[in-house]
Steps between C-alpha positions, in 0.01 A plus 500: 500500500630284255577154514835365463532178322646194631897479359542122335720279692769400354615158504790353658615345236844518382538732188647322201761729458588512876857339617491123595539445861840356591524193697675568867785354631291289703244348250583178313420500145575096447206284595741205578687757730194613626378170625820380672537881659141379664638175583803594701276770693261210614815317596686792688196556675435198597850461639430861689218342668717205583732717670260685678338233640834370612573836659156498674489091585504576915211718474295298222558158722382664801152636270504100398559387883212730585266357242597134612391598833211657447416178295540294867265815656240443249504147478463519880188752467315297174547135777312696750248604313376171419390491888450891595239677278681863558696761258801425298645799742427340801602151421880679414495654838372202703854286271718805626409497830525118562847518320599738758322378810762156386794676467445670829434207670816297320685816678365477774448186645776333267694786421766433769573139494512508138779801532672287802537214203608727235772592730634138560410318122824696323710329788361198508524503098842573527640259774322162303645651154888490643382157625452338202797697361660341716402117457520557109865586578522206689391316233785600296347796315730801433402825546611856669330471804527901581372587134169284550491648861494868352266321180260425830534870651395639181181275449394513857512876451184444258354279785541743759353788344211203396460425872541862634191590251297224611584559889422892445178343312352749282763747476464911374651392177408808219507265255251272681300774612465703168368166347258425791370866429429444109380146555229697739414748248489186221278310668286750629386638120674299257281596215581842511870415428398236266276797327753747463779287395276380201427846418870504380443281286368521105079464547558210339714317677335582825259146515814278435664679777199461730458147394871417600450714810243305592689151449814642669335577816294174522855331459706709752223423764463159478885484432554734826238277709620189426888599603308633819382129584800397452670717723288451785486140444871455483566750802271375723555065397862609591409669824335219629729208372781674648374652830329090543846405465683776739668625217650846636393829314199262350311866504785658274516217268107474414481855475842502254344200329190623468671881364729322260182309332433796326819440296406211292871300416714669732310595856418096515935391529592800725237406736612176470894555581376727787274220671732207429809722637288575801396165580807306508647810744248268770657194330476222224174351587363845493673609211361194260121589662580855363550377182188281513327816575585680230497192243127423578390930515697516178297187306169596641554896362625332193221215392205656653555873537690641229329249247194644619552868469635415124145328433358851537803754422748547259676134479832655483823286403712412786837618318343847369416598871804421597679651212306842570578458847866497489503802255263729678667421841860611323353785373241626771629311809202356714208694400606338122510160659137539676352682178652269216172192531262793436652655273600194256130398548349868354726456225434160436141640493541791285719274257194259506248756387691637234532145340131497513440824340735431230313171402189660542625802269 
């Protein structure tokens, strides 16, 4: 049988007689053209992602609330196991079920006084705000009393749905409850989210990420612990000042005080109003001891407490925080409020380690 030989391949080469190819109507001949073509699609989709995020900021803030969270659990589970010599797994569990077995005993065994005072503080609020209406307009100051009276229905609507959350406790909020189920699965096996969202990333860009990572969640920790002291110190210095005193609803107020803490700027004065307003309902001398109270929780949280946490966290600028606070709760409503510390602190971080790479570049 005889063998066939092997046909030459021709090349792919254009022939030099064959027909130029003609440019489309999408392809840009001009370089100059070219480039700015390149430059406007960087821009439009970077304002496409802006929108998008925009469009999906409720659901991206609740991600970032669950992080935050899971930042308390594993702070929680790492402060443990400088004392218990057991798995990262266990630790978690042993945090989650001492947070519970607290809020079931705050329902519990608090639950229903607390509500009972929830009930009565937008009343109370009300009656001693027409009171000193009242002696301002005695004093010759000019005002519609029945617009400031509706100006006080609409702000003690924000204080009763306050109180009613706080008398209900830990209510079956989805919001709070989808975050409290992602901070679980955070803090549980944070480096396999860590993993795969580097794995998005360019290979090499993934050690700058881990690096920041790494900083970010040492930050939001000692950030998050620090504004736990603080909480419990303020809530339960209240408690006791007050209830010493006979201060009614002295359980509402710590645990309002104590809530509010978490908002650095703004929880501090509404706590304040609310006490002070509530103590001179049981009369002057009462009323000036409330604001003792609160003066002396206030300048202990403020020259011992929050200096300290800054020592070891993010040393954010009063103003900034305050700044961020007021946009995000505009824009997101509470859960923007609680969320805007942690979130000005990662980006102060992330900021910060890009300066350092660009020097180092």
């Amino acid at each position: 049988m005889a063998e066939t030989k092997a046909r030459p391949v021709r090349s792919a080469r254009p022939r030099k007689d064959a027909a130029p190819v003609q440019a489309g109507p999408s392809d840009i001949s001009d370089p100059i053209l070219r480039g700015e073509f390149k430059r406007a699609a960087v821009w439009i989709g970077l304002a496409a992602t802006l929108a998008l995020a925009i469009y999906l900021a409720q659901p991206l803030l609740v991600i970032f609330g669950g992080m935050v969270f899971a930042a308390m659990i594993d702070g929680g589970a790492r402060l443990l196991g400088r004392v218990l010599p057991i798995g990262r797994g266990w630790r978690v569990g042993l945090v989650l079920l001492l947070t519970l077995a607290f809020l079931f005993w705050v329902a519990m065994f608090a639950g229903t006084s607390i509500a009972a005072e929830a009930a009565q503080l937008p009343g109370t609020v009300k009656d001693q705000t027409l009171k000193i209406l009242s002696w301002l307009k005695g004093q010759g100051v000019h005002f519609d009393m029945q617009s400031m009276e509706g100006l006080i229905e609409k702000a003690l609507g924000g204080v009763g749905q306050l109180t009613s959350a706080v008398g209900g406790v830990i209510g079956a909020f989805t919001t709070a409850f989808l975050i409290a189920v992602m901070a679980i699965y955070f803090a549980v096996e944070p480096q396999l989210y860590r993993r795969g969202f580097a794995w998005l990333l360019p290979s090499n860009e993934r050690e700058h990420f881990e690096g920041t990572a790494t900083i970010m969640g040492k930050t939001l920790r000692r950030l998050l612990a620090g504004r736990l002291l603080g909480m419990l110190i303020e809530g339960v210095a209240t408690w006791a000042l007050l209830a010493a005193y006979g201060v009614p609803m002295a359980g509402l107020l710590g645990l309002l005080t104590g809530l509010l803490a978490f908002l650095p700027n703004i929880g501090a004065p509404i706590s304040g109003v609310l006490m002070v307003l509530v103590g001179f309902s049981g009369g002057a001398e009462m009323g000036i001891y409330c604001v003792i109270v609160y003066v002396v929780v206030q300048v202990v949280d403020g020259n011992i407490i929050v200096p300290m946490v800054a020592k070891h966290t993010a040393d954010l600028a009063p103003a900034l925080v305050l700044g961020a606070q007021l946009i995000m709760g505009a824009l997101f409503g509470l859960l923007g409020l609680m969320l805007a510390d942690p979130l000005v602190a990662m980006i102060k971080v992330a900021l910060e380690r890009q300066s350092e790479r660009n020097e180092s570049a």
